[in-house]
N, CA, C and O of each residue as an XYZ file, in Angstrom:
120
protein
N     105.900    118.961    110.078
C     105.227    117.891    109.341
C     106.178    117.279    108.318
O     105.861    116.181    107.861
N     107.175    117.789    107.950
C     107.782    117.807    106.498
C     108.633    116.904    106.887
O     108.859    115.883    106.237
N     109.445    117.332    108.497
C     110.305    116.854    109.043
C     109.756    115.147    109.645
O     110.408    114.109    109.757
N     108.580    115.390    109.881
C     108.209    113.849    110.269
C     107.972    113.022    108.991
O     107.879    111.815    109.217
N     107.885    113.293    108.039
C     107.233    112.379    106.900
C     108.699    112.400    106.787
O     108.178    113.515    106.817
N     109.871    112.356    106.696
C     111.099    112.323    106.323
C     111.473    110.464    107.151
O     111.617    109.283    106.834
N     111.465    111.573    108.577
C     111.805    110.290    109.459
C     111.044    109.225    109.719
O     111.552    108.280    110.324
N     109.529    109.175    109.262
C     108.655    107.832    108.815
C     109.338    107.316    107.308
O     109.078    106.164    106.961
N     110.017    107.979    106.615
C     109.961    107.379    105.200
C     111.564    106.701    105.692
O     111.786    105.504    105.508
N     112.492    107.514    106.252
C     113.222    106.662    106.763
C     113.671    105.467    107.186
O     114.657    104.836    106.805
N     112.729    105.160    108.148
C     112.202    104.350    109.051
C     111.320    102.829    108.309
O     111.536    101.654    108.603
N     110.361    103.346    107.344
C     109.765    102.485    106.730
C     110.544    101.958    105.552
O     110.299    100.863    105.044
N     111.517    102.796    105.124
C     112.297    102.073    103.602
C     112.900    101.200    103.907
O     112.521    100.183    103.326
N     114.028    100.985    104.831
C     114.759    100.245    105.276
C     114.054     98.518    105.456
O     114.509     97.467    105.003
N     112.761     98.760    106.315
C     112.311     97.313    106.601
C     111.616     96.807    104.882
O     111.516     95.674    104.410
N     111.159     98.407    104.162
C     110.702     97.303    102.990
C     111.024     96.786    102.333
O     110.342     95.845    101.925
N     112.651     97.143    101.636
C     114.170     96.908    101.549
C     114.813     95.567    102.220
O     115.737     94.916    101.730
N     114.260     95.341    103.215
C     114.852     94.147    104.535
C     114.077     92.984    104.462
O     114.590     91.888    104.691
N     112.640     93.130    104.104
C     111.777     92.472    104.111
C     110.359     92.676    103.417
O     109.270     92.671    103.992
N     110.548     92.816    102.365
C     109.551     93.189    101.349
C     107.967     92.101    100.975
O     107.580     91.578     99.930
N     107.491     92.119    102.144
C     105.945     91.298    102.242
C     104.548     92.169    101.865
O     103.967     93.139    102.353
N     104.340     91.243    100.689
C     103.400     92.240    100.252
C     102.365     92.641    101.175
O     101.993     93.813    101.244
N     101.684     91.328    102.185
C     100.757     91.024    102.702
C     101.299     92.252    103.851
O     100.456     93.036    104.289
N     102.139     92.313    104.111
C     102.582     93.328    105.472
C     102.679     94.860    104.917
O     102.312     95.832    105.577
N     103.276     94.930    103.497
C     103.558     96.264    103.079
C     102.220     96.546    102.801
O     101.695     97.374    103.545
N     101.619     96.118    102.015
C     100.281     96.377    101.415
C      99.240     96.979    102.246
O      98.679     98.065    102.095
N      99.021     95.781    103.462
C      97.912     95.671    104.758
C      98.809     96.704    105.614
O      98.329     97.805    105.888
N      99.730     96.458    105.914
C     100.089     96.965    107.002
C     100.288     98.531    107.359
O      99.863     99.226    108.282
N     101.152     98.808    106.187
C     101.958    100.332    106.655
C     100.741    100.991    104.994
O     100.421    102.177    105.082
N     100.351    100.434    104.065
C      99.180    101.389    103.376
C      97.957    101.093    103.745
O      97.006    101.735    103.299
């Protein structure tokens, strides 16, 4: 589990970093 929340947080920093939409960060991935 520890190991997957790693490679989702990975995965998700980068695009919010890349492209920081509230409407997408907000709605989307919370």
């Amino acid at each position: 589990e520890k190991q997957l929340a790693k490679v989702v947080e990975r995965a998700v920093t980068p695009l919010m970093n890349a492209q920081a939409i509230p409407g997408m960060a907000g709605g989307g991935i919370f």
